[in-house]
PyMOL CGO cylinders between C-alpha atoms (Angstrom):
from pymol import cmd
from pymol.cgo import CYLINDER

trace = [
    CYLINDER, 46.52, -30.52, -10.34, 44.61, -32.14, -7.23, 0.3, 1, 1, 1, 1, 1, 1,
    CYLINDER, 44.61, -32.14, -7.23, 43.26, -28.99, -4.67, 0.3, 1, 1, 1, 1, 1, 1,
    CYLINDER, 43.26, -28.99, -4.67, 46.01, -28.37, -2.04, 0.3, 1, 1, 1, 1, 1, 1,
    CYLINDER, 46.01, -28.37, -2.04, 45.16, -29.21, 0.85, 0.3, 1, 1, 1, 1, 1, 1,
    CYLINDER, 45.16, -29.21, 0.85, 46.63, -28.93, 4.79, 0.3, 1, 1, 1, 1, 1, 1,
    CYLINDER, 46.63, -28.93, 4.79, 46.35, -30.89, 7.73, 0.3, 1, 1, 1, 1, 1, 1,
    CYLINDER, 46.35, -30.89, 7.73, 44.65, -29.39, 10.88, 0.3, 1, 1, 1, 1, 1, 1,
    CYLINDER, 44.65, -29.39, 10.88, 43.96, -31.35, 14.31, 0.3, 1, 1, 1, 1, 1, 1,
    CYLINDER, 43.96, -31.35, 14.31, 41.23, -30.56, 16.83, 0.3, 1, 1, 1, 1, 1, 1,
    CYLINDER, 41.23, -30.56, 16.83, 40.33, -31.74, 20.05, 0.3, 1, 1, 1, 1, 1, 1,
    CYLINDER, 40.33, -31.74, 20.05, 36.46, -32.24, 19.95, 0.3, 1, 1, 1, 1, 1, 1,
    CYLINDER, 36.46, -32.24, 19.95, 34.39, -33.41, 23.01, 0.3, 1, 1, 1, 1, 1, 1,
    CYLINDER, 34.39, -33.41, 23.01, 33.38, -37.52, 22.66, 0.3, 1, 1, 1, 1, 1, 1,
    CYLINDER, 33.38, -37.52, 22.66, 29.68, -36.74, 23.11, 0.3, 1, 1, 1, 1, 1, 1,
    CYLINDER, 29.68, -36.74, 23.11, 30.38, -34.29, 19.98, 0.3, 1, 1, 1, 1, 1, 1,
    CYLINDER, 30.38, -34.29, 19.98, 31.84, -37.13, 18.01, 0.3, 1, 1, 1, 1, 1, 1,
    CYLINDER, 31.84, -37.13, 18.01, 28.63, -39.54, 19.15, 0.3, 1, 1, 1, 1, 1, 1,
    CYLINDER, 28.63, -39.54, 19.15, 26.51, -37.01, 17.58, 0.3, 1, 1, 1, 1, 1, 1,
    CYLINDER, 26.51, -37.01, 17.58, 28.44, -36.63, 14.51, 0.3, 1, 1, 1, 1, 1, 1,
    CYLINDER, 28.44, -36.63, 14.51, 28.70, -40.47, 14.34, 0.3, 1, 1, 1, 1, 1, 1,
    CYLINDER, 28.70, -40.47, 14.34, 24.62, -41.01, 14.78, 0.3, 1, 1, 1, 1, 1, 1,
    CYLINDER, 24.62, -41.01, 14.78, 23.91, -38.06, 12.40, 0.3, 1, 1, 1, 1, 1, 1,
    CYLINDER, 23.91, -38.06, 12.40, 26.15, -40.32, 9.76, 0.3, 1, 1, 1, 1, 1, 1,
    CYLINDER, 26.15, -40.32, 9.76, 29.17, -38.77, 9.44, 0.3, 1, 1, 1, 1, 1, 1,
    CYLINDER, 29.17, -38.77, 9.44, 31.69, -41.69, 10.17, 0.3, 1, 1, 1, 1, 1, 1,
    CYLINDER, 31.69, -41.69, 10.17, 34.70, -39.84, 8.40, 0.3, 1, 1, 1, 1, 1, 1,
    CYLINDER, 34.70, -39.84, 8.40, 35.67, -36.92, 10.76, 0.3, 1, 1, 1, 1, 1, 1,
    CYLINDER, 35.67, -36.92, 10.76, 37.36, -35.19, 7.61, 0.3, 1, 1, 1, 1, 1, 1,
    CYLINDER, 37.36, -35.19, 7.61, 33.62, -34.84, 6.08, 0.3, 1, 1, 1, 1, 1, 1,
    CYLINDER, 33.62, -34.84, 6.08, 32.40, -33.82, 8.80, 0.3, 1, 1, 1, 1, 1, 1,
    CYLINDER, 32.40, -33.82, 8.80, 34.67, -31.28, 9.81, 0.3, 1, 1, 1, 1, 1, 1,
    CYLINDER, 34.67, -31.28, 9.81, 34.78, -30.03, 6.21, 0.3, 1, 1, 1, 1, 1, 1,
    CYLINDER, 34.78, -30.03, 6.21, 30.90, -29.71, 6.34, 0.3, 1, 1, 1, 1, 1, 1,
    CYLINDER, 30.90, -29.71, 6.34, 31.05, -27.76, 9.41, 0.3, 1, 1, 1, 1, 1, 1,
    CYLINDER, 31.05, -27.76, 9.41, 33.72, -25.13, 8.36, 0.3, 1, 1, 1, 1, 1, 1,
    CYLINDER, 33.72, -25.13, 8.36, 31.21, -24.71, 4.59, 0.3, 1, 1, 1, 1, 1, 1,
    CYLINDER, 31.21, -24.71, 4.59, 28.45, -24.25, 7.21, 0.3, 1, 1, 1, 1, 1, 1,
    CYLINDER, 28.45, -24.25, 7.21, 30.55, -21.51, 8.50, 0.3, 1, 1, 1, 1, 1, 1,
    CYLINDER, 30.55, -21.51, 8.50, 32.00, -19.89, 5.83, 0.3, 1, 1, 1, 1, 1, 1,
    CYLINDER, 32.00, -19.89, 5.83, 28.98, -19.82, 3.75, 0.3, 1, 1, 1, 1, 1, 1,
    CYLINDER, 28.98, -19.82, 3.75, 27.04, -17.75, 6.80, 0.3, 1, 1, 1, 1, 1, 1,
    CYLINDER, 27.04, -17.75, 6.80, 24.79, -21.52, 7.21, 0.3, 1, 1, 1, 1, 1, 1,
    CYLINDER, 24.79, -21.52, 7.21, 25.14, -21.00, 11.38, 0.3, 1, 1, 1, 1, 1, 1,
    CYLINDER, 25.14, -21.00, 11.38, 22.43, -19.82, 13.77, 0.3, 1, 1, 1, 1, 1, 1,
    CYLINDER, 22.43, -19.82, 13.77, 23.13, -16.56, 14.45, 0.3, 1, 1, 1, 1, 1, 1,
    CYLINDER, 23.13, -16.56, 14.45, 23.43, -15.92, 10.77, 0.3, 1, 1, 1, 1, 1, 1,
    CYLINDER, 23.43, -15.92, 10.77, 20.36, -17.44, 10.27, 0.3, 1, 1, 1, 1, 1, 1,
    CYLINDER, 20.36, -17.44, 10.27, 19.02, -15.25, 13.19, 0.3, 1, 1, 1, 1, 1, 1,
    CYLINDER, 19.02, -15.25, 13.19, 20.63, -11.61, 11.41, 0.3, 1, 1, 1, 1, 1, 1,
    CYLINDER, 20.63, -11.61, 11.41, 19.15, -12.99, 8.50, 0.3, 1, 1, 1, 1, 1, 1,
    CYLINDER, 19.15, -12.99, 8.50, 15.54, -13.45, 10.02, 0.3, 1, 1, 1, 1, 1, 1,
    CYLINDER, 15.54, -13.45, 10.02, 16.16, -10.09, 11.56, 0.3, 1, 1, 1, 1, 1, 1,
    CYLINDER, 16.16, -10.09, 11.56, 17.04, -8.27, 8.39, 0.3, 1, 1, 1, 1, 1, 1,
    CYLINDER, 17.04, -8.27, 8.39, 13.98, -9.84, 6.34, 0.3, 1, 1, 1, 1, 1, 1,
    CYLINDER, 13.98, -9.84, 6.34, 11.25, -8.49, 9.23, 0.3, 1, 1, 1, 1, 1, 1,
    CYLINDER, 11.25, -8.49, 9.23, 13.28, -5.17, 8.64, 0.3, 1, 1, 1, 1, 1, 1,
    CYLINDER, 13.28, -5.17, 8.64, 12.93, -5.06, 4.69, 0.3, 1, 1, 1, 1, 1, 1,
    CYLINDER, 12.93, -5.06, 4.69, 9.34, -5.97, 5.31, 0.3, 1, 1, 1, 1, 1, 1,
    CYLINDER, 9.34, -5.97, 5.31, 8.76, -3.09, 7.69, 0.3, 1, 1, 1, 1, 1, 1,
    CYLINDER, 8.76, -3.09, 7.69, 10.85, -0.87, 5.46, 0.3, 1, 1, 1, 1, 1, 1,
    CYLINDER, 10.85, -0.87, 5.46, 8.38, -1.96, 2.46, 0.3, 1, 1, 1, 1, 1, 1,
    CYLINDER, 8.38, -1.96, 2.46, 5.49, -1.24, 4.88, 0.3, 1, 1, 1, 1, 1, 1,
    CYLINDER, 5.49, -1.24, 4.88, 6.75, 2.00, 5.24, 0.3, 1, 1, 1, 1, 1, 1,
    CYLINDER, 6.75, 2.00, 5.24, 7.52, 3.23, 1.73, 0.3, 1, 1, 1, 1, 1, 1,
    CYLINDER, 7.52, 3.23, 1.73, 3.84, 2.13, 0.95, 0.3, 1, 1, 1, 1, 1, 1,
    CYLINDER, 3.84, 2.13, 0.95, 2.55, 4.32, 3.58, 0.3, 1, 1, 1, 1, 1, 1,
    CYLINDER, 2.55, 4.32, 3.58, 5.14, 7.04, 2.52, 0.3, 1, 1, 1, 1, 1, 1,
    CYLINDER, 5.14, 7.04, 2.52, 3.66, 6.63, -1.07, 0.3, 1, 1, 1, 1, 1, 1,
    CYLINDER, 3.66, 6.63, -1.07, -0.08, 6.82, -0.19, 0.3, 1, 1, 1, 1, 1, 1,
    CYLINDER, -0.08, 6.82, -0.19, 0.55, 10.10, 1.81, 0.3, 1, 1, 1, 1, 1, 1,
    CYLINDER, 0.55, 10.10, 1.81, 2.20, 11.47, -1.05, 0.3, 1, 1, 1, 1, 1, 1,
    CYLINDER, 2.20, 11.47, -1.05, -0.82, 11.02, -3.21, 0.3, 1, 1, 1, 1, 1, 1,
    CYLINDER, -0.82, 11.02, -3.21, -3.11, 12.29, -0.34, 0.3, 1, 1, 1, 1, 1, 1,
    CYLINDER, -3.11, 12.29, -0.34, -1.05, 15.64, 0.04, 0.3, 1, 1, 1, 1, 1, 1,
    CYLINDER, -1.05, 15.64, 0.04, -1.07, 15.40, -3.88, 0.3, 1, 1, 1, 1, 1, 1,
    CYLINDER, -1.07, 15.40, -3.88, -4.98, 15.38, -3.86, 0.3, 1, 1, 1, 1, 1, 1,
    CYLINDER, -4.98, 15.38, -3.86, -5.23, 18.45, -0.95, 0.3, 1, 1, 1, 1, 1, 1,
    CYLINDER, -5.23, 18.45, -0.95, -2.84, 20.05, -3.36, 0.3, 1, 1, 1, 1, 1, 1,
    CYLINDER, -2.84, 20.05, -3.36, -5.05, 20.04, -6.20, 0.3, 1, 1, 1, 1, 1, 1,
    CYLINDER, -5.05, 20.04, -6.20, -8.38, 20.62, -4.22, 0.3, 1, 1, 1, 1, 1, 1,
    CYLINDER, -8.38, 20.62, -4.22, -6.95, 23.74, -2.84, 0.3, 1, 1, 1, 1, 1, 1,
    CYLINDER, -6.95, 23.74, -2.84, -5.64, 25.35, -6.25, 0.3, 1, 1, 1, 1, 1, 1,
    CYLINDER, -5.64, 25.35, -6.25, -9.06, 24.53, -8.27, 0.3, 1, 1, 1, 1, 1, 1,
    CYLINDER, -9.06, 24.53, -8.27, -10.29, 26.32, -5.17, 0.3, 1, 1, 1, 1, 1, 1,
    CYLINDER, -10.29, 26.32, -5.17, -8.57, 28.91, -5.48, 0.3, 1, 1, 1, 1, 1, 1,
    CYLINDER, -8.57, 28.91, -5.48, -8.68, 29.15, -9.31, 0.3, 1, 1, 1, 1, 1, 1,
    CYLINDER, -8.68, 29.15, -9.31, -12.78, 29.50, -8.43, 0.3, 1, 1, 1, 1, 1, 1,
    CYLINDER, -12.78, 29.50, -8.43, -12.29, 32.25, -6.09, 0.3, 1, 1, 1, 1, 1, 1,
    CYLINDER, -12.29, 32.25, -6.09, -10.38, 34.03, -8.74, 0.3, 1, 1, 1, 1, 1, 1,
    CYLINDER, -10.38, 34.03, -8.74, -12.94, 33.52, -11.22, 0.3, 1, 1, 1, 1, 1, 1,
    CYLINDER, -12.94, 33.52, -11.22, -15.74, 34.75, -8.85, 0.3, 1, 1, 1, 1, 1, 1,
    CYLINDER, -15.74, 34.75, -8.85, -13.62, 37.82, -8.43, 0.3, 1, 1, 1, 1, 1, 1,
    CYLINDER, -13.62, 37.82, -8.43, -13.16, 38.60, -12.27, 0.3, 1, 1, 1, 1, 1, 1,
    CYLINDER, -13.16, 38.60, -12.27, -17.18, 37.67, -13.32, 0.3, 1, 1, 1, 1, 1, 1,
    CYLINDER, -17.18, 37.67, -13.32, -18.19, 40.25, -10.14, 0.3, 1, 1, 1, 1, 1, 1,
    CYLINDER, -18.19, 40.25, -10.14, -19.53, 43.44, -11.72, 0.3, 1, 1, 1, 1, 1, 1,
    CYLINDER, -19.53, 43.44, -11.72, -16.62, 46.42, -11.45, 0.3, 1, 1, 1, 1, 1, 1,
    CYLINDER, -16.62, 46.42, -11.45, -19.11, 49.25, -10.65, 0.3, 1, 1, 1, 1, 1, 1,
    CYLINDER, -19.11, 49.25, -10.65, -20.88, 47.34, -7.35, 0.3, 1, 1, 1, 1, 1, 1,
    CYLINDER, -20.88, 47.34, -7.35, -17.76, 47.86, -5.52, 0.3, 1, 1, 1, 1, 1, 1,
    CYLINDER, -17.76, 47.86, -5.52, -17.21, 50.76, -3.10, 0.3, 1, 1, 1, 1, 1, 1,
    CYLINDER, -17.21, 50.76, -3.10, -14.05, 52.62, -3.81, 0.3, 1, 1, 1, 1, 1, 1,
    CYLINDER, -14.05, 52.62, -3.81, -11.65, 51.91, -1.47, 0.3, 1, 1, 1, 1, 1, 1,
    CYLINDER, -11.65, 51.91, -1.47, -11.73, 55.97, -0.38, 0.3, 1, 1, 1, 1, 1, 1,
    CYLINDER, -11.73, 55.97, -0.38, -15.18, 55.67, 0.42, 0.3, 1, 1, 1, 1, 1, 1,
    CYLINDER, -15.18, 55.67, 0.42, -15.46, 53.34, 3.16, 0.3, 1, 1, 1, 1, 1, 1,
    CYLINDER, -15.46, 53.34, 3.16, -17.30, 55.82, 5.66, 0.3, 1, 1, 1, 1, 1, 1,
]
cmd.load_cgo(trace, "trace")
């Protein structure tokens, strides 16, 4: 069974049908046809222009998840430097001889 199809009519400006003509199109159906693809399938300018726009804002986005990520291992790092610190102070404390210290009663 052939597609269905429908008739439409539009009024289109002559200098719009000049173009169409020197472009090639010499069947109005065709070219009519082409231009409602163009604009179902999202193929206009400001498409095209959302489309630019969402692109630079995936890039930043990636930008910024690679900057997240490198701060994450920085923190990660100053994490770890600060327990092995303190791990050392605790082992300072516990090699320290027990009788050097004052009792805590005998601070005067």
């Amino acid at each position: 069974m052939p597609d269905e199809k429908k008739k439409i009519s539009a009024w289109i400006p002559l200098k719009t049908l000049a173009d169409l003509e020197d472009k090639g199109y010499t069947n109005k159906t065709d070219a009519i046809l082409a231009g409602l693809e163009c604009l179902i399938m999202g193929d206009t300018k400001e498409d095209n222009g959302r489309f630019n726009e969402a692109q630079k804002h995936i890039e930043t986005l990636k930008t910024e998840l690679g900057r997240a990520n490198q701060d994450k291992q920085i923190l990660s790092d100053m994490y770890n430097s600060h327990v092995l610190q303190v791990q050392t102070l605790i082992n300072q404390k516990s090699i320290e001889a027990p009788g050097e210290k004052k009792p805590w009663w005998k601070i005067w």
